[in-house]
MARKOLKOL-863660 format. One record per residue (C-alpha): residue in three letters; z, x, y. Coordinates in steps of 0.05 Angstrom, whole numbers, plus 5000, padded with zeros to 4 digits. Layout:
% MARKOLKOL-863660
ALAZXY/...
END
This chain:
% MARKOLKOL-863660
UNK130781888551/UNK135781388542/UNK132781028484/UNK130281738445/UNK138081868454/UNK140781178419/UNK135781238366/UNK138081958348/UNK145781708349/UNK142581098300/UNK139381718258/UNK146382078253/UNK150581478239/UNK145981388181/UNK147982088160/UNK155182048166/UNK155981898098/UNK151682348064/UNK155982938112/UNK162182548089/UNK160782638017/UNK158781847995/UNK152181517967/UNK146681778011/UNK143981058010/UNK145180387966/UNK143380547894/UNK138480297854/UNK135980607798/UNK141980827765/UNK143080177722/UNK147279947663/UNK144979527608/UNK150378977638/UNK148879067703/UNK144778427694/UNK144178307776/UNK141578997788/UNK136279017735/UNK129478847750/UNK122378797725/UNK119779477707/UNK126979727676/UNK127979747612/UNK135179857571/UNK133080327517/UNK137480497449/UNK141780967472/UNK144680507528/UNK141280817585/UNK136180387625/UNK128980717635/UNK123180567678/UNK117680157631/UNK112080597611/UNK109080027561/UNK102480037597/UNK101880797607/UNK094580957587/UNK088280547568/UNK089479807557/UNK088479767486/UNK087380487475/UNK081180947488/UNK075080587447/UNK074180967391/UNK066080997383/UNK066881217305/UNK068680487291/UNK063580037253/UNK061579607309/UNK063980007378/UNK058780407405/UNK053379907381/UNK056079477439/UNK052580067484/UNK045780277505/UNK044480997488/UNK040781497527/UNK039882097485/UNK040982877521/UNK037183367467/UNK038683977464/UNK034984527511/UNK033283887551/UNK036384227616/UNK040184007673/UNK035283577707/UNK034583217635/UNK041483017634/UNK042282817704/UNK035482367689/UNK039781967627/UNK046681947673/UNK042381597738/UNK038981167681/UNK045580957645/UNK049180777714/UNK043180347731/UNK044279977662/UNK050979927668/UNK051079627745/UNK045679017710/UNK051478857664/UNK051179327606/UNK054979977575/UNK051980537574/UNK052981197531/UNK049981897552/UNK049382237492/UNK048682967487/UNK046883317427/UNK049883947407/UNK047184517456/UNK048484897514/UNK046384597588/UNK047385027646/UNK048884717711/UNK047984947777/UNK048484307813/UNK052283717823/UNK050583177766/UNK049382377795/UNK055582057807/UNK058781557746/UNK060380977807/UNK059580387765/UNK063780097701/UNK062280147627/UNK058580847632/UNK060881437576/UNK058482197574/UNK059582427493/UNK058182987469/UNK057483327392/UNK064083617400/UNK067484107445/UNK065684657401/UNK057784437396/UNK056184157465/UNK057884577522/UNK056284567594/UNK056185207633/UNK057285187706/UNK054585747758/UNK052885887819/UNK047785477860/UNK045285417935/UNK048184937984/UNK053684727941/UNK060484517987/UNK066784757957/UNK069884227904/UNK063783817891/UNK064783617819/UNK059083707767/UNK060883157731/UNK063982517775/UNK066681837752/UNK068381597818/UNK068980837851/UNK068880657907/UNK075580627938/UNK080580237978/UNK077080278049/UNK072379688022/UNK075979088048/UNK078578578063/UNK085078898084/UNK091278458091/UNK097978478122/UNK103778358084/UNK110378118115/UNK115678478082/UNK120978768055/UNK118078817983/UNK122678957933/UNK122579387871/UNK121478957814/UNK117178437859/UNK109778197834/UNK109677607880/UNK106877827953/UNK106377408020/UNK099277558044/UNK092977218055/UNK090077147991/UNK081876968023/UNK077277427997/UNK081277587938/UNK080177417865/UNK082777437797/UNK082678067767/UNK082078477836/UNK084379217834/UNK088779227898/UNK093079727929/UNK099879527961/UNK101480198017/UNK104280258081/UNK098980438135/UNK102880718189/UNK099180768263/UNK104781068293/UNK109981478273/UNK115781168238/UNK121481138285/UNK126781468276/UNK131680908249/UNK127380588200/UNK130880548134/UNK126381188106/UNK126881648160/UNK134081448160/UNK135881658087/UNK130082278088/UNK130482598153/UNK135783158178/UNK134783178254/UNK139083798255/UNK133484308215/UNK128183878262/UNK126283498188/UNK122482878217/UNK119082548160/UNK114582058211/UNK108981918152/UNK104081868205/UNK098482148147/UNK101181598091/UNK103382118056/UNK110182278064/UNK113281718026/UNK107281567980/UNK108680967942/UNK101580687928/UNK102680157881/UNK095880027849/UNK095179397808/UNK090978777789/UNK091278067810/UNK094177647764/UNK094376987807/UNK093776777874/UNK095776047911/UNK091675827973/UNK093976138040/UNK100076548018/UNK101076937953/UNK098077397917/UNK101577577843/UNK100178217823/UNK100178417741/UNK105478897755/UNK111479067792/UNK113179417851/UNK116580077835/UNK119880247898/UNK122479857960/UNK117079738021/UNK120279588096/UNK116279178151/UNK116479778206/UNK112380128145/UNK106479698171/UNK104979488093/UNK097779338073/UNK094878998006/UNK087779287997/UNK082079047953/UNK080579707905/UNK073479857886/UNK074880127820/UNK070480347758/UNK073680117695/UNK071880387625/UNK068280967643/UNK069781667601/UNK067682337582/UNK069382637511/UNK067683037456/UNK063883687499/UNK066584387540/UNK065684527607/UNK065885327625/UNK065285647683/UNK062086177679/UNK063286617748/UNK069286597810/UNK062586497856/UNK062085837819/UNK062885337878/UNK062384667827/UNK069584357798/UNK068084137728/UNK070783367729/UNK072282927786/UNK075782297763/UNK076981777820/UNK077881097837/UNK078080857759/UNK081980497719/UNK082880427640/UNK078381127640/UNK079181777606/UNK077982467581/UNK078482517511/UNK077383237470/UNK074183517530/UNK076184377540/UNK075684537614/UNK074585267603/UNK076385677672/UNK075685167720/UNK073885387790/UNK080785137818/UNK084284447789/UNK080684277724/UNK081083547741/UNK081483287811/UNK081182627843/UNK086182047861/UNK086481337854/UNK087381177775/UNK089980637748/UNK091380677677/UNK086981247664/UNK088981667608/UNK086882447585/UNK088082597512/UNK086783187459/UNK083883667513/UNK084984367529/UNK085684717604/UNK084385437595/UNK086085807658/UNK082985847725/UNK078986287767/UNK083386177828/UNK089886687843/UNK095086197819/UNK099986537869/UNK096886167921/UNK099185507943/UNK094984767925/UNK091585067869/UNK090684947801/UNK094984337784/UNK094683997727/UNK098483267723/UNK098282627758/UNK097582737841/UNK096482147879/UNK095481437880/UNK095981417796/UNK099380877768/UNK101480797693/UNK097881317680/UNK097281787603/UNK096682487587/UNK097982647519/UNK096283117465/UNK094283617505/UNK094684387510/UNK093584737569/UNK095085547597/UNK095685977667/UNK095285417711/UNK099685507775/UNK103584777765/UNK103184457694/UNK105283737687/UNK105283657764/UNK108082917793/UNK105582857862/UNK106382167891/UNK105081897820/UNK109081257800/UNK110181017723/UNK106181567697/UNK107682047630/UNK105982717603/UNK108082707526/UNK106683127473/UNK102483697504/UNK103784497491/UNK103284817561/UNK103785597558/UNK102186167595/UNK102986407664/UNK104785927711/UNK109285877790/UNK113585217770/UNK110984787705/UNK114084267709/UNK114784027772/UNK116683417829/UNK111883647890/UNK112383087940/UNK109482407963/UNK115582087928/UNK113282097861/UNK116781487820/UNK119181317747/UNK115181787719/UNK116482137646/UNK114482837609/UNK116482717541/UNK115883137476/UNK112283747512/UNK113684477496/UNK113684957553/UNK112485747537/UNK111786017622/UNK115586607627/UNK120686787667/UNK121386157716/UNK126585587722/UNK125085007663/UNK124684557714/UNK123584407789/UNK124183907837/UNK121084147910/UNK126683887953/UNK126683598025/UNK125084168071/UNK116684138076/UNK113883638124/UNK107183798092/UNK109483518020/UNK113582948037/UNK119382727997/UNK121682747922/UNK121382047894/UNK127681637837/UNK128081687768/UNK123982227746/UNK124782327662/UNK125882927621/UNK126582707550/UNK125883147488/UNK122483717514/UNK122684457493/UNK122685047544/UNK121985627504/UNK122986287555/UNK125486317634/UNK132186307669/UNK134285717616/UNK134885357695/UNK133284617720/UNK133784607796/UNK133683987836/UNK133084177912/UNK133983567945/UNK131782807950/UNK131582467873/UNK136081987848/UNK137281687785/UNK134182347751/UNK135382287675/UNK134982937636/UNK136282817572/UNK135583127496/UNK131583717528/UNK131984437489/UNK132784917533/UNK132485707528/UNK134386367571/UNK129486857557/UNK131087307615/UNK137387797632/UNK141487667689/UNK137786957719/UNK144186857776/UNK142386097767/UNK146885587729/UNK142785087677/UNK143684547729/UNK142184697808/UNK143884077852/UNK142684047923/UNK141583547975/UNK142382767958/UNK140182967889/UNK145182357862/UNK146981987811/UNK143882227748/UNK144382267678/UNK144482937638/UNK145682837571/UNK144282997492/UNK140683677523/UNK142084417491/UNK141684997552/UNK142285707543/UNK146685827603/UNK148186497642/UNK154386777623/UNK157686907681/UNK155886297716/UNK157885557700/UNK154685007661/UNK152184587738/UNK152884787803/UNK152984177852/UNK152184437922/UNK152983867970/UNK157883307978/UNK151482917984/UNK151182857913/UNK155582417878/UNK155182067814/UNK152682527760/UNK153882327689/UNK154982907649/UNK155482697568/UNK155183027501/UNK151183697528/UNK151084417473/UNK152284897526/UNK150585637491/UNK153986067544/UNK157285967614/UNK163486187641/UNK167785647615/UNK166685167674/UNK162984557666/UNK161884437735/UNK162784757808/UNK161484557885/UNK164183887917/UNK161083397877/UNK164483307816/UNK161482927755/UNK163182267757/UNK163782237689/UNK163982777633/UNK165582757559/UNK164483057498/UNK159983717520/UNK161384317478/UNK161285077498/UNK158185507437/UNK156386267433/UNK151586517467/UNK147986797412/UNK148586257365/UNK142385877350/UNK140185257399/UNK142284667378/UNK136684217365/UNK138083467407/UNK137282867365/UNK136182277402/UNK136581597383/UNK128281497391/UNK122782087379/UNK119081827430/UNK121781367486/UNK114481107493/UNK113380847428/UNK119780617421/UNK118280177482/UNK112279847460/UNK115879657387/UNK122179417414/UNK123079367490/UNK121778577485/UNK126578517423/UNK133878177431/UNK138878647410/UNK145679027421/UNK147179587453/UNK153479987443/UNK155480497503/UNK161380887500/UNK165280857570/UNK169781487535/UNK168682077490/UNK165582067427/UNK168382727401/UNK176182467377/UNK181882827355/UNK185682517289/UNK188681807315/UNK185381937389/UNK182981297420/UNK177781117465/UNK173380537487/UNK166180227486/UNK162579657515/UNK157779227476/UNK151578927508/UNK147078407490/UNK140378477518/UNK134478037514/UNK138677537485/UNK140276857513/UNK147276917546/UNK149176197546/UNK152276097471/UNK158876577451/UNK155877077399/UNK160377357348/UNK159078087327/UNK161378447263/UNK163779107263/UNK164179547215/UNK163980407207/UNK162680997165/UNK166081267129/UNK170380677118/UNK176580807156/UNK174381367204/UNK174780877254/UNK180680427268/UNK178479757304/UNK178478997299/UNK172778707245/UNK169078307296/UNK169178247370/UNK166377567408/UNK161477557474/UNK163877057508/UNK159976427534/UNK156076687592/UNK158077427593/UNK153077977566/UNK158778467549/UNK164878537518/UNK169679137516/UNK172479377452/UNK177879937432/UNK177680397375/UNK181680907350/UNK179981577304/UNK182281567236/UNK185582237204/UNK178882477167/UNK175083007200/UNK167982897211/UNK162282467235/UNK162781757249/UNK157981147260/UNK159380587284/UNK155979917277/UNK154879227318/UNK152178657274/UNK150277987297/UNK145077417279/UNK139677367316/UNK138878037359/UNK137278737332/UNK143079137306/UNK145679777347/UNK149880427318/UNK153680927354/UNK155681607328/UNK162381917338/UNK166182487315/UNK172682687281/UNK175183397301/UNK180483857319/UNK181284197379/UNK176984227454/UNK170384317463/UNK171184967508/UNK170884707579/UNK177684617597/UNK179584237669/UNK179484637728/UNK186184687766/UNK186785027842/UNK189385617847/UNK194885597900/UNK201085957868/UNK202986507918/UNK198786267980/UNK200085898037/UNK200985158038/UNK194284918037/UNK190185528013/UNK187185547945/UNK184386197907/UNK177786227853/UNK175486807818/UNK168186717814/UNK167187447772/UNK167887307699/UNK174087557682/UNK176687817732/UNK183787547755/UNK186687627828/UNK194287597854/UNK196187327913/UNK203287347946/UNK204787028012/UNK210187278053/UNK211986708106/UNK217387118135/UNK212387578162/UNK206387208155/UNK202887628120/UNK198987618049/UNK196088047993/UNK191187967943/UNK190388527881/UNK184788557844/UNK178288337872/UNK171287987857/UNK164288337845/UNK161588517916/UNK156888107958/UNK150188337954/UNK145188378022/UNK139987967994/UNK137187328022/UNK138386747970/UNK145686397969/UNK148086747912/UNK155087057917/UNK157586907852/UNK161087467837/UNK166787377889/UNK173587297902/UNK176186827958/UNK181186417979/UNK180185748022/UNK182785208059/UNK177584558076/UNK175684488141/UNK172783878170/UNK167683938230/UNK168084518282/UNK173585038272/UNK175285788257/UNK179686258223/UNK181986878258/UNK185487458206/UNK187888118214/UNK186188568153/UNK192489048160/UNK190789428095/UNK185089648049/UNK183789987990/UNK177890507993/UNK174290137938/UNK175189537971/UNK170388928006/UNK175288458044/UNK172888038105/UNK172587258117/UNK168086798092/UNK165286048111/UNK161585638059/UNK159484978043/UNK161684907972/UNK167485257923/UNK161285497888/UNK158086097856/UNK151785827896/UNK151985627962/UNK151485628042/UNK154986218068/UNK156586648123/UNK160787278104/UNK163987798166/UNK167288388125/UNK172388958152/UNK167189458169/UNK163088978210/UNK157188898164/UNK155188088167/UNK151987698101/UNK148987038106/UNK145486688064/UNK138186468056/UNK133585918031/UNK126786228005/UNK122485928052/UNK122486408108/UNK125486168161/UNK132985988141/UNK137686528155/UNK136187258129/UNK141087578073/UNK143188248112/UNK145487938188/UNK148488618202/UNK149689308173/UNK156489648175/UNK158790098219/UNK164290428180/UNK170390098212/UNK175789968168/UNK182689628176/UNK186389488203/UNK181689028245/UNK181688268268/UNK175287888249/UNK174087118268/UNK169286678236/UNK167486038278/UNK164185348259/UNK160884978319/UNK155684468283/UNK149884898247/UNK152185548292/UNK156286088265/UNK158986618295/UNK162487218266/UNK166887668303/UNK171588268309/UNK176188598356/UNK179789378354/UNK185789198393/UNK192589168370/UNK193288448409/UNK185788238416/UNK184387958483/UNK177288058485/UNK171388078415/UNK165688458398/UNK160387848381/UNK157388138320/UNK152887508296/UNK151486898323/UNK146486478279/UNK144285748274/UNK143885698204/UNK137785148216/UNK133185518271/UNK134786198261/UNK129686568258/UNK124686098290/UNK120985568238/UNK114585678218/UNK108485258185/UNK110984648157/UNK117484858122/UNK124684818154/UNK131284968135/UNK132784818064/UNK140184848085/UNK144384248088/UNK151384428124/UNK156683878098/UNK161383588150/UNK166183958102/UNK166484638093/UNK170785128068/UNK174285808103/UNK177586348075/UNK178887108063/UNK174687548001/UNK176888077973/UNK172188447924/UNK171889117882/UNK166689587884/UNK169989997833/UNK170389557776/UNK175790107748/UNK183089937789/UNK184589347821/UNK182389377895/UNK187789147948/UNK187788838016/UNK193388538060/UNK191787968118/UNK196887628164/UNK196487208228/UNK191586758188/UNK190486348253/UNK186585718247/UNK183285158292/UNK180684518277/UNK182583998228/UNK183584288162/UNK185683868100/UNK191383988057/
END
């Protein structure tokens, strides 16, 4: 007992400063181009002076072979498929072509144009060099249906290896590093060109204080992330040998994208992969829900693909399988399902599993449940594919700590759903959200107009997305933070925010360190951001109508990919502003110039020049000094209205411009000051309801104060939304409560007290009001505490009510007496257990060490100002100033 005690105080030491408002844990994958010491192998400083993960080897090394070429497919055996040749035909030429292929050669199973119907698993693709073609997806079809003795998810067509349970298995001594390729293990056994996989194999469960469970778990909503099943913090690095020395090392062709710890129990695994096997140029239909066949399987492979294949109603995912390495799917089509997508685990579509560098491009698909899907996936992109239809959350982060990943380019038409999702940290069945997950250049083209990040993901970079509200009233902000969702980069987008609501909503201290840059915000309330973790930075984003038309994001590279592979290798200078861009006539600010790839030992002299001539004010040249990568430089707006570039010229490395503008007045979000004018020292008032605008005057003489006018009343429903209110607050830290007597209330009044986690139209709350009725709010996965705690009664002021903080319990109260010596307990709830947990989700609430306490009023009229008067605000605990 003793021990399990020490290791839970090691577990909640390790939390203290994610309740206290710092970095959850060190950082590491929000970089900048000088941070020279930080950067590692597998980042990459793109143009725009933000460093992304390196997707240069996404997809089949040297592309998909292209079999129209002079030359290509006469480097393969054919065995012919004619048409009306049935099923047993073609699985005759698919056993025949494997058998050719494991003597040595390549094999192509051609299939003329024709229909084949199959009732039965085809022979298994488990060897290298073996490729099913057909006439085209419009000519060669194969039509799935029913068939006896068929086990659910057998594939009719497989391309599948043989795995990493082969052998030999060896222990690795670690830590290792992101970035590393070099790895101490026993290299016997091992050759040259090996597949391998580098994982943690965990025979018992991780203890509590191991570095993961530390910055992951939250013993308080019984979140225990022990990855007993290898699954909860994924990270299957899958690779090839590039060297290996006698006894001790093993180099791998790659490197590691996320850190490994010895109590992980870390393995490197031989990989029995097939390599260069693919299916193009046919349709696969099924034709009937009794269908028991999936159409492709594609697993254990590497440099493989699908290429122009439609996957017409697929029985439930139209592609499953894991282990790929390098595997790419381009110019196909995914055309519904005949599973109920409102289910859960059906119908993905994306990279889940152990897939590394990994492309899907091109591609269109339609009513899939999850559509461009990361699960557990590390370098791996989605570009330029139209994804439309019905669908629960496309795109989405769904566990096994997917890494470095990208969707890029891709149009999203889904309806009426958030833009974006990231799962969050509350199901013990999907594991963890994974770093430095990509959004760039995207268009979402109906829903809220929402991105919410639940919990877990740092370094996220959203950037030069196009975002649109298609839908009414959404009660979301464009950005939703929660949970040690830290240090990211939004920037370049163009949201269609809710009016009433602002531009982010950060709702935990736990997440520090957003970037917020250069964002056209069409709508909001005028607030850039809300909750208790401010941007760290933010310049330069505008507020525009509503109505007016999206701005369309112009980043400095169409595709991040291909800009990459061209110039990621290049010396060159990089120019990133550390102030705003947008300047007012003779306003200054500052930059710092970078060079990268570029040898840092010689002083380099770099010429700079703008235009117009004389927009911008600065010296002609600036020098990098011997030794130094950067150099800071200052520049001031000239008088001419309008935009600016910038330029940085020097011999020998690639040339870099930054744009700027000249122009008068603000760009609508003005700073947010506290409220405390006629309130008691330490109190603050917000307005939450857009425009709405409540008094408050404080009498200390008798200790008593008034508010006139009122917020939007709290609903009963069971999300965390209560952004209409009005309340006032002081900070509490820890345990504590605030005990009020309501002396006075209008009739059209809602007055009580209220606890939440963040100043914030969305957030953790626990509401007592005059008449006794309790609200408190709830987290969507059905067992975090319910909306409506407790109806009304009818009891109006004057009343006391006392709201009380003891850890995750609250407790609401209210006593009738003129002098209350004794309370009527109304609601007593732990906001992490009540009601009981069920299945594999808990809590999704996170309770920060700081919360906030107050009194509401609100106005159910909407027509006259409502009015309420409190005095003996009596407090206890420790409550900042």
């Amino acid at each position: 007992m003793r021990c399990r005690t020490l290791l839970c105080l090691l577990v909640l030491v390790g939390l203290a400063g994610v309740l206290a408002g710092g970095e959850p844990w060190p950082s590491q994958y929000l970089i900048r181009p000088w941070e020279v010491d930080r950067l590692r192998d597998g980042d990459v400083v793109g143009p725009d002076g933000i460093v992304y993960p390196d997707w240069r080897r996404a997809g089949v090394a040297g592309g998909i072979p292209d079999l129209a070429q002079p030359g290509v497919a006469e480097a393969y055996r054919t065995f012919p498929v004619a048409a009306g040749s049935g099923e047993d035909a073609l699985a005759a030429a698919i056993t025949a072509a494997v058998a050719h292929a494991v003597g040595g050669g390549r094999s192509i199973v051609r299939l003329d144009a024709g229909t084949w119907t199959i009732s039965k698993p085809l022979p298994v693709i488990s060897t290298s060099h073996v490729i099913v073609a057909g006439a085209g997806r419009a000519a060669t079809i194969l039509e799935l249906v029913p068939g006896d003795g068929i086990k659910d998810g057998a594939a009719a067509l497989g391309i599948r290896g043989g795995g990493y349970r082969v052998g030999p298995y060896k222990e690795v001594a670690g830590p290792v590093l992101r970035g590393a390729r070099a790895i101490a293990a026993d290299s016997a056994g091992l050759q040259v060109g090996d597949a391998v996989i580098l994982l943690t194999n965990m025979r018992e469960p991780l203890a509590p204080d191991a570095t993961m469970r530390r910055r992951y778990d939250w013993p308080a909503s019984g979140v225990a992330y022990t990855n007993l099943a290898n699954g909860h913090f994924g990270r299957g690095n899958l690779a090839r040998i590039s060297a290996l020395e006698e006894g001790g090392r093993v180099t791998l062709d790659r490197p590691i994208a996320h850190d490994l710890y010895p109590e992980e129990h870390i393995q490197l695994r031989r990989y029995a992969m097939v390599t260069g096997c693919g299916v193009q140029d046919l349709t696969i239909r099924t034709t009937a829900k009794a269908v028991r066949l999936d159409p492709i399987e594609l697993s254990h492979a590497s440099d493989s693909w699908l290429l122009r294949v439609t996957i017409d109603s697929a029985r439930n995912w139209p592609v499953t399988g894991d282990g790929r390495l390098q595997c790419e799917i381009r110019d196909c089509d995914f055309l519904g399902t005949w599973e109920d997508i409102n289910r859960g685990s059906v119908a993905y579509l994306g990279w889940c599993g152990n897939m590394v560098d990994c492309l899907m491009a091109d591609c269109r698909a339609q009513d899939l449940r999850h559509m461009a899907i990361f699960q557990g996936a590390i370098r791996s992109v989605i570009r330029d594919c139209q994804l439309t239809g019905n669908s629960i959350t496309s795109p989405q982060l769904h566990g096994q700590m997917p890494t470095d990943n990208l969707i890029e380019g891709c149009t999203f038409d889904n309806g009426s759903h958030t833009a974006y999702a990231v799962d969050g940290m509350s199901s013990l069945r999907h594991g963890i959200e994974g770093p430095r997950m990509v959004l760039y250049r995207n268009r979402f083209l109906r829903g809220s107009g929402s991105m919410v990040l639940n919990g877990g993901v740092e370094g996220h970079l959203i950037l030069y997305n196009e975002v649109a509200r298609t839908v009414g009233r959404t009660q979301l902000p464009a950005l939703l933070i929660f949970d040690r969702s830290w240090n990211g980069i939004l920037r370049g987008n163009a949201f269609q925010a809710d009016p009433v609501l602002p531009f982010i909503n950060v709702n935990d201290t736990s997440c520090p360190g957003w970037e917020v840059r250069d964002n056209a915000v069409h709508g909001s309330n005028g607030i850039l951001a809300m909750g208790d973790s401010p941007p760290a930075i933010a310049f330069d984003n505008r507020r525009l109508a509503t109505d007016a038309p999206l701005v369309r994001p112009v980043p400095e590279a169409e595709s991040m990919v291909d800009w990459q592979r061209q110039h990621a290798a290049e010396p060159r200078l990089v120019l990133n502003l550390l102030g705003p861009a947008r300047l007012a006539p003779g306003e200054a600010t500052r930059l710092r110039l970078t060079r990268v790839q570029a040898d840092a030992i010689a002083m380099l002299r770099v010429d700079l020049r703008c235009e117009p001539e004389q927009s911008l004010l600065m010296d002609a040249s600036v020098t990098i000094p011997a030794g130094a990568v950067y150099v800071d430089l200052a520049l001031r707006a000239g008088q001419a209205r309008g935009p600016a570039r910038l330029f940085a010229v020097a011999a020998g490395c690639a040339a870099d411009v930054e744009r700027l503008e000249i122009r008068d007045g603000d760009d609508g979000f003005p700073p947010i000051a506290d409220r405390r004018e006629g309130l008691p020292e330490g109190w603050a008032l917000v307005d939450f309801a857009a425009g709405a605008r409540t008094s408050a005057a404080w009498d200390a003489q008798a200790g008593r104060l008034t508010l006139v006018g009122g917020g939007q009343p709290v609903i009963r429903d069971s999300t965390w939304r209560i952004q209409g209110r009005t309340q006032t607050w002081q900070t509490l830290i820890g345990d504590g409560s605030l005990c009020v007597r309501i002396d006075e209330l209008s009739a059209h009044g809602q007055a009580g007290l209220i606890l939440c986690d963040d100043v914030a139209p969305i957030t953790e709350h626990l509401i007592v009001c005059s008449d006794g009725s309790v609200i408190g709010s709830g987290a969507g996965q059905g067992n975090a505490v319910p909306g409506s705690l407790r109806a009304g009664d009818g009891g109006q002021a004057p009343v006391w009510l006392r709201l009380t903080r003891s850890g995750s319990i609250l407790t609401a109260e209210r006593s009738r007496e003129a002098e209350p010596t004794t309370w009527e307990l109304l609601v007593r709830v732990d906001v992490y257990a009540d009601p009981p947990r069920e299945g594999h989700y808990r809590s999704a609430a996170k309770l920060d060490d700081r919360m906030h306490l107050g009194v509401m009023l609100n106005n159910r009229s909407g027509k006259e100002p409502a009015r309420a008067v409190f005095s003996r605000l009596l407090t206890t605990g420790n409550f900042s100033r």
